[in-house]
ZAMARGU-4260 file (C-alpha; in steps of 0.2 Angstrom, whole numbers, plus 5000, padded with zeros to 4 digits):
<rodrens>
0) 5556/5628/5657 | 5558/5610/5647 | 5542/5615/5638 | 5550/5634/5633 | 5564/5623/5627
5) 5554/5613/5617 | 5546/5628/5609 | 5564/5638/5605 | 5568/5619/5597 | 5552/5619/5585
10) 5556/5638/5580 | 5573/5633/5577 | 5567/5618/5563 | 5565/5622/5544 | 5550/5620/5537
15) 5539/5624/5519 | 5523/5636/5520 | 5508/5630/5508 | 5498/5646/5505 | 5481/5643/5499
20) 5477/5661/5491 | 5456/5661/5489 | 5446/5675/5484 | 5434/5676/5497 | 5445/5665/5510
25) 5463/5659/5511 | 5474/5646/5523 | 5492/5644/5528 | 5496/5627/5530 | 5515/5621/5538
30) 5528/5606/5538 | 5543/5605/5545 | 5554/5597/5534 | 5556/5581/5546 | 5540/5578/5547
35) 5527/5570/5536 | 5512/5579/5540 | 5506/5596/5538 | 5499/5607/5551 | 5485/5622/5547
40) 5486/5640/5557 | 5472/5644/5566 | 5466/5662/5565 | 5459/5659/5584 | 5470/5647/5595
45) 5464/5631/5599 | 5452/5629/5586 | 5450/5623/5568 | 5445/5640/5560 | 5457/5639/5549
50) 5450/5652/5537 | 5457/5668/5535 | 5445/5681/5526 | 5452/5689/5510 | 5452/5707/5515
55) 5460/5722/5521 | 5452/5737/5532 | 5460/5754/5531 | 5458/5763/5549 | 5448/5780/5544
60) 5459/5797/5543 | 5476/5782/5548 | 5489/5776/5541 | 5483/5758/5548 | 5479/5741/5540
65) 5470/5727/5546 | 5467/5709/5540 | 5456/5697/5539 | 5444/5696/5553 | 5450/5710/5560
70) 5446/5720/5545 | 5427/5713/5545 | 5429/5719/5564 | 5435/5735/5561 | 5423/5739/5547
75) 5408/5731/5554 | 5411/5743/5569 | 5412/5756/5556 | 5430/5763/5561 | 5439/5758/5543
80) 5436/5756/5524 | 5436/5737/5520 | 5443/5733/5504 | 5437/5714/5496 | 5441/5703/5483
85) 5458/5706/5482 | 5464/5692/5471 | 5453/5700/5457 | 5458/5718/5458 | 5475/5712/5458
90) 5471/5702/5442 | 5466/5716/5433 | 5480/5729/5439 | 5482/5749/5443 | 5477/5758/5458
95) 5461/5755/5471 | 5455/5773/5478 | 5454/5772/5496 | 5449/5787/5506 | 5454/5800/5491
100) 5472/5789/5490 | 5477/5777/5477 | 5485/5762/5481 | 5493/5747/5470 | 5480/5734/5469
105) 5496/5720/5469 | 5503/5731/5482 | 5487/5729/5494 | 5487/5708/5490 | 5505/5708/5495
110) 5500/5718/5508 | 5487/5705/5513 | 5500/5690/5515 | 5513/5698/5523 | 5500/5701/5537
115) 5492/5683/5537 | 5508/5676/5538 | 5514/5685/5554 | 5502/5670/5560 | 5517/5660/5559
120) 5524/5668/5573 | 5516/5654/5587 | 5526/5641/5580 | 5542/5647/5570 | 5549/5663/5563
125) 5551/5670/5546 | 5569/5664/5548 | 5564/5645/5549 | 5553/5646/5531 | 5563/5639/5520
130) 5550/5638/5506 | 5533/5642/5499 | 5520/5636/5487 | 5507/5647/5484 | 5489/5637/5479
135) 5475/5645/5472 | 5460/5640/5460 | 5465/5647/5442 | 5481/5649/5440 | 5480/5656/5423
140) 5496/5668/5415 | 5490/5684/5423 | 5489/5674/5441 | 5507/5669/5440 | 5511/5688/5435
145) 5502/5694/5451 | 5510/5678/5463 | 5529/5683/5455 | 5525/5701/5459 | 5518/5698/5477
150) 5533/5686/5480 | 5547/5698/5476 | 5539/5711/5488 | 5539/5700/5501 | 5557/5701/5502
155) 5558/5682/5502 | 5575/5684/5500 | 5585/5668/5496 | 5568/5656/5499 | 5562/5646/5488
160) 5543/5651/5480 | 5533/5641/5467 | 5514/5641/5460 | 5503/5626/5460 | 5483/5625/5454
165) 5472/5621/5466 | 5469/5603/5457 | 5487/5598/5457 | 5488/5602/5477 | 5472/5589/5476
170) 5484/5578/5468 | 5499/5580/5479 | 5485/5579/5495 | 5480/5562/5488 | 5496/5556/5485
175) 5502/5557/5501 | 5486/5548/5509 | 5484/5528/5510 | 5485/5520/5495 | 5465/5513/5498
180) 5459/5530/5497 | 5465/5530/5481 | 5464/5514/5473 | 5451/5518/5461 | 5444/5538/5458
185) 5442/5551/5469 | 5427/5564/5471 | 5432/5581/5479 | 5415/5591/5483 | 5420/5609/5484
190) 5408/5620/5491 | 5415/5635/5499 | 5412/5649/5489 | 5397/5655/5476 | 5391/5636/5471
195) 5396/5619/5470 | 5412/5610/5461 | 5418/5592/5459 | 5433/5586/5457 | 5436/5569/5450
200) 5454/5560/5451 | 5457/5546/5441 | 5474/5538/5436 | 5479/5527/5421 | 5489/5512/5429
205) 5494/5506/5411 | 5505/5521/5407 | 5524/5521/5412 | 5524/5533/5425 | 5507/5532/5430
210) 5497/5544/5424 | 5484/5556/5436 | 5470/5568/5428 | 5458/5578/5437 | 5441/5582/5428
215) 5429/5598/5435 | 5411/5598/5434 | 5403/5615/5439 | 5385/5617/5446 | 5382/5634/5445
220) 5363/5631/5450 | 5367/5622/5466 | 5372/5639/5475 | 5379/5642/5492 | 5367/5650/5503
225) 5361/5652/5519 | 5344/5643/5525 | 5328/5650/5531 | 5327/5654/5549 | 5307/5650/5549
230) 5307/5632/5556 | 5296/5622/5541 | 5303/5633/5528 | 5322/5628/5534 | 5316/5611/5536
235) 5309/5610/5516 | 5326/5618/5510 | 5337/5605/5517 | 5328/5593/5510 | 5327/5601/5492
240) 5346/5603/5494 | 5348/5586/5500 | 5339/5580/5484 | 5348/5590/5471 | 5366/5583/5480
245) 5359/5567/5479 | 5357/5566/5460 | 5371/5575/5457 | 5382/5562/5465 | 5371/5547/5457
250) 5375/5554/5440 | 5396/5558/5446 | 5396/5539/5450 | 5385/5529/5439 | 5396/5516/5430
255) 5414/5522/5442 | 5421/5514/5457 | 5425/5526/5470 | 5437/5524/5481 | 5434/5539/5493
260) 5425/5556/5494 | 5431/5574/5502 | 5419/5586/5505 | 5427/5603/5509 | 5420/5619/5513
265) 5406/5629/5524 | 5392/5624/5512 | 5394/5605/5520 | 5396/5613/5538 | 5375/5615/5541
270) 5366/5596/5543 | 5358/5595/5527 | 5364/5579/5521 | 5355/5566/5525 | 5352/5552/5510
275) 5366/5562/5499 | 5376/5556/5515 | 5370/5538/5517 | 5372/5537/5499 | 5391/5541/5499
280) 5396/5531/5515 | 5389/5515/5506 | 5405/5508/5501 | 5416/5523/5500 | 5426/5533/5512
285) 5421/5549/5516 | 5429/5563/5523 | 5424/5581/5527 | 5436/5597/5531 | 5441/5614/5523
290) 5461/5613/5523 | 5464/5601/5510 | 5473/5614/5496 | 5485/5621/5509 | 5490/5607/5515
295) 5490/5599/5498 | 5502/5613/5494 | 5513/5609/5511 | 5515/5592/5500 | 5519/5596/5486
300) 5533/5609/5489 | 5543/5594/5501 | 5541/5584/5483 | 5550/5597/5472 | 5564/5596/5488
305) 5564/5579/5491 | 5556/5569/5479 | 5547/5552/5487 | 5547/5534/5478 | 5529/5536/5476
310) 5527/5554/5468 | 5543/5547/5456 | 5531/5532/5450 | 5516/5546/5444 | 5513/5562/5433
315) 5500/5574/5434 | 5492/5581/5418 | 5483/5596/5425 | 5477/5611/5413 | 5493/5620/5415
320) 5505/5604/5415 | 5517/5600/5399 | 5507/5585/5392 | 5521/5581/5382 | 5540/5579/5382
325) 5548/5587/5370 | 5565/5583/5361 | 5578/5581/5347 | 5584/5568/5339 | 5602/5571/5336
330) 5618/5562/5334 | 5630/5556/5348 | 5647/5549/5343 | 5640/5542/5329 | 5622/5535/5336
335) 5606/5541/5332 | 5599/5547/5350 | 5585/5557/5360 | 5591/5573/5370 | 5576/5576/5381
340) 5573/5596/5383 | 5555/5597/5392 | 5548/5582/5402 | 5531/5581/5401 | 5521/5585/5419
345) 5529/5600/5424 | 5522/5617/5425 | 5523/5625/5407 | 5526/5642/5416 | 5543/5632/5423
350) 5547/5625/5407 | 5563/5631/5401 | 5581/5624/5395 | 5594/5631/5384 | 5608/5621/5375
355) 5618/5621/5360 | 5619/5611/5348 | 5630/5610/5331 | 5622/5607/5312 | 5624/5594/5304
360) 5618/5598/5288 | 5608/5612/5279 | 5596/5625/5288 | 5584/5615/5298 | 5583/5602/5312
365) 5568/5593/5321 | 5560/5592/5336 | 5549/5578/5344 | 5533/5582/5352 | 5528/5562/5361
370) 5511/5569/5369 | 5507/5556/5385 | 5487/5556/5381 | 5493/5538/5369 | 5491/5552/5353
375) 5505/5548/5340 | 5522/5557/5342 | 5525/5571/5328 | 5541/5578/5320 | 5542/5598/5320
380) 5554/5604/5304 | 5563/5620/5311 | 5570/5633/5297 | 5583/5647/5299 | 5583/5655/5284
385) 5599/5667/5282 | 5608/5655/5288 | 5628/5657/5283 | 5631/5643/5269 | 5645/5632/5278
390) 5652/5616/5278 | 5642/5601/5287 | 5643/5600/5306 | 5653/5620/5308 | 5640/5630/5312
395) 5634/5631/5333 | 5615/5635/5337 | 5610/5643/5354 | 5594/5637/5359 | 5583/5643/5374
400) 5565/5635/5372 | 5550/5638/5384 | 5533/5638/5384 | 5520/5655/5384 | 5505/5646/5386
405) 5501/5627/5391 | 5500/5623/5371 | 5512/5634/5363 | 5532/5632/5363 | 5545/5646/5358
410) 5560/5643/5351 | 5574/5656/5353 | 5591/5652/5341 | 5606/5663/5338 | 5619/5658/5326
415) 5636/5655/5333 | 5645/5653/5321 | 5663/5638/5322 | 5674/5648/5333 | 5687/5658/5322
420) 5685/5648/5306 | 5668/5652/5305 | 5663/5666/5315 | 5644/5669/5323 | 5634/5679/5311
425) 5623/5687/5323 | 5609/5681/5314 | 5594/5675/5327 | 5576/5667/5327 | 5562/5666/5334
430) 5552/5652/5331 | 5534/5645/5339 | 5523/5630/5336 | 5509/5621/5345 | 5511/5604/5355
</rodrens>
């Protein structure tokens, strides 16, 4: 009976979903919103499987879906069409052919999460999300189009959804760990899917906030693969592998002090590493799991709810961060001053503002680009030609600025004109330039 309770009490609780969306493999990771540390979903309970395969199975001659491993169960029983890589037909758009049917490839992905996440069940109900951050690996414009579509038909209703790359969950992981596992850089092995990444955090303590980057080498050569089953011929792999990880990592920390090292992924899960290992426990700490994106995600949607000392005193500049803040300089009862628009670090697909402002002269103004990678600051002259000729300061500029790609800003003005003396032309602009 008390532990029943206990059970209604935690389905009761609010708490924010991080949804790592792979290609291959995704992960739902949890936190209810008093607590500081994320769970994962287990496809099996009481184990650590945490990975959910990326696919559907459609039940010959039925209407009926399955999902991840039960899709592979289905189809590997030979009762069902299995459909894979889901992320990427989604990507590129229009219908899959399924058994003589087509079917929305953003449709079927939607499809795909709305089943994973019935996962949640064990521990709380749909009710008790009160938000999500999907996570996923390149999060470039077309990946934000298929996330927005498959979050409106999830029928989130009034939650809360937001995108993040799989590096800035990274970030969010890290920042929420001891501050000695991230004294100096970070190394995050990533070996999961078809070869080899590293991840490497470092952060500039001399910039006010601090500021994180996170650089990428890819090894497309060291592939993940399965061993021999032959006995000496297993043994000679392992080694080889062993070797070529081993200078790989001699060459990621020659000359840097690591602090710690995460190895994530089924490519670490065999026992090949033997002086790659010893080499890396030296005088680092290591760690080695597979749920650190979805729980990284867990983090960093409770930041953009309640935002923490610590994540207040850092920015991360990821690929598709702001690395800027952009402004005007314009003039307050009489004193030159700066009116911030975009803050450098955020998102540049969640970049936008509008305002209005009022002329003070001619038919331009300026706007301040301060890049945070120590480059000068630059001064961008914006023209509206055809603009009315009026006296100084009576004429009212609508502004909506935003970003369309990581570099470039847009500009939307409207003349509005001085109220009754000088009414609003109806002229507009649109204006872009590069940060």
């Amino acid at each position: 009976m008390l532990l029943g309770k206990t059970v209604e009490k935690l389905k009761s609780e609010k708490l924010v979903i991080g949804y790592e969306l792979g290609d291959k493999m995704s992960q739902i990771s949890y936190c209810y919103l008093n607590s500081n540390e994320p769970e994962t979903l287990s496809v099996t309970a009481g184990t650590e499987q945490f990975n959910i395969p990326t696919v559907l199975c459609k039940r010959l001659e039925v209407g009926q879906w399955f999902y991840g491993k039960e899709a592979l169960r289905y189809a590997g029983e030979e009762e069902g069409t299995l459909l894979t890589d889901l992320v990427e037909l989604a990507k590129k758009g229009g219908n899959v052919e399924v058994e003589d049917n087509e079917y929305d490839a953003v449709a079927l992905l939607t499809l795909f999460v709305k089943r994973s996440l019935t996962l949640l069940s064990l521990v709380a109900g749909m009710e008790s999300v009160t938000a999500i951050m999907f996570t996923c690996d390149n999060l470039d414009h077309r990946m934000i189009e298929v996330l927005t579509q498959v979050a409106a038909g999830l029928g989130l209703k009034n939650r809360k959804v937001f995108f993040q790359s799989g590096r800035e969950s990274f970030y969010y992981y890290m920042l929420n760990q001891p501050q000695e596992l991230w004294n100096h850089e970070v190394l995050l092995c990533d070996y999961r899917e078809k070869y080899l990444k590293i991840h490497r955090l470092e952060c500039n303590k001399k910039t006010t906030p601090m500021v994180v980057y996170i650089e990428t080498e890819e090894y497309p050569s060291f592939l993940f693969e399965s061993f021999p089953q032959e006995e000496d011929a297993r043994k000679q792999a392992m080694e080889e592998k062993d070797r070529r990880f081993l200078e790989i990592l001699s060459e990621c920390c020659k000359e840097r002090v690591i602090s710690s090292v995460y190895l994530i992924g089924d490519g670490f899960r065999e026992e090949w590493m033997q002086d790659s290992l010893r080499f890396l426990c030296k005088s680092r700490r290591v760690f080695r799991g597979n749920n650190l994106y979805s729980k990284g995600a867990c983090f960093g949607m409770k930041d953009r709810l309640e935002q923490n000392d610590t994540a207040g005193s850092y920015v991360f500049l990821g690929e598709d961060k702001l690395k800027a803040n952009i402004g005007m300089k314009v003039l307050r009862r009489g004193i030159d001053s700066y009116f911030a628009l975009l803050d450098a670090g955020q998102n540049w697909f969640d970049c936008k503002k509008e305002c209005s402002f009022i002329l003070e002269s001619d038919n331009y103004f300026e706007m301040r680009v301060t890049p945070l990678n120590g480059r000068d600051a630059k001064v961008v002259e914006i023209f509206l030609d055809g603009l009315p000729e009026r006296p100084e300061r009576t004429t009212c500029i609508h502004m909506d600025i935003f970003l369309k790609d990581e570099d470039t800003v847009v500009l939307l003005l409207e003349d509005k004109g001085f109220g009754e003396i000088f009414p609003a032309s109806g002229k507009k602009w649109r204006e872009e330039f590069k940060i």
